[in-house]
N, C-alpha and C positions, 0 to 999 in steps of 0.2 A: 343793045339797050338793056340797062339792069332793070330784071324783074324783080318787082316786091311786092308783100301785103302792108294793107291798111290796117290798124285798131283801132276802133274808137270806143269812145264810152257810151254805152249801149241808154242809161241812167242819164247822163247827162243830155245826151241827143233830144230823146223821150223826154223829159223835164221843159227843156226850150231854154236851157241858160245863158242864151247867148248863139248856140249851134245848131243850125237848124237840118243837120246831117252831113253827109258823106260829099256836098258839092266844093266846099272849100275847098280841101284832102285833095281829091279829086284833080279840080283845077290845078291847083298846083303841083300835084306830081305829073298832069299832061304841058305844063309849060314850064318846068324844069325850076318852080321858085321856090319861096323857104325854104326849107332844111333839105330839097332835092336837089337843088345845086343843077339839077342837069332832068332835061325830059326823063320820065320812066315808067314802066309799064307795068301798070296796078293787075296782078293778078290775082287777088281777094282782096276785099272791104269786113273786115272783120270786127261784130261786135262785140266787146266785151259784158258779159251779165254777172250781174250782183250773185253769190261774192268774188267773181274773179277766180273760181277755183277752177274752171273749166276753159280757162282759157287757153294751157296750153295743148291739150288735146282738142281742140278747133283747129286750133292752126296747125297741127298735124293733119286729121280730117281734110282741111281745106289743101294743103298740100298735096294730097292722095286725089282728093278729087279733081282739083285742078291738072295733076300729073306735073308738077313743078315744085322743086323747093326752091324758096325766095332768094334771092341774092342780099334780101337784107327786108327787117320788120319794123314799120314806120309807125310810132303809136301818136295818132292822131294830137293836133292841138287841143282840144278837150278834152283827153282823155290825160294830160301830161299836164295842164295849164287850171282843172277845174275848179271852183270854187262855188259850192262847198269843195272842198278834194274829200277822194274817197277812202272811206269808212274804215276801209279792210286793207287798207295798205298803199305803197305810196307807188309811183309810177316806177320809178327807180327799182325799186324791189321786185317787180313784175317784169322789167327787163330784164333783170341777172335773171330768172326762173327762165324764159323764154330764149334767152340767147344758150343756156346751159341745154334745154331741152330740144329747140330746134337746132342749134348749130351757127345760127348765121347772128349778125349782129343787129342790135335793135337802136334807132334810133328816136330820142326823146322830140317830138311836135313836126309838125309836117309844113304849118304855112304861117304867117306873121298876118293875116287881114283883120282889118280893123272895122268892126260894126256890123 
């Protein structure tokens, strides 16, 4: 079973724009839907915090702690999909920084549900 972390938008969650945290994500990476394709085992739920500059030494951190590097970093459907989108830069651009500083590869949104 591929292990991965979660990111989500830490702003967005916290605001209420639609996301009311980490149970979407969640769900869907335990029954294999949206963008997992296949069951997988969440080994962090990771938030992202304004501006985004610390987020790739969490996922280090998180890595160290947990005793696991990810087989792959799944950035949450709010944190890839928001509106407003964020301030400091686009999701896209935070995955090249994350897939260059972690290693593994980063996927853009985690689950399709609606409401």
């Amino acid at each position: 079973m591929q292990k991965v972390f979660i990111v989500g938008c830490g702003a967005y969650m916290d605001a209420g724009y639609g996301c009311p945290g980490e149970w979407r994500c969640l769900k869907a990476a335990a029954l294999g839907e949206g963008k997992f394709g296949a069951p997988v085992q969440v080994m962090g739920f990771i938030r992202c915090e304004c501006p985004g500059r610390t987020i790739a030494p969490t996922v280090g951190m998180t890595a160290r702690l947990a005793e696991v590097k990810p087989d792959a970093i799944y950035f949450s459907t709010c944190l890839v999909d928001a509106r407003p989108g964020c301030p400091y830069g686009s999701a896209e651009d935070l995955a090249k920084i994350l897939e260059t500083k972690a290693g593994v590869p980063v996927i853009l949104g985690t689950h399709e549900y609606k409401g």
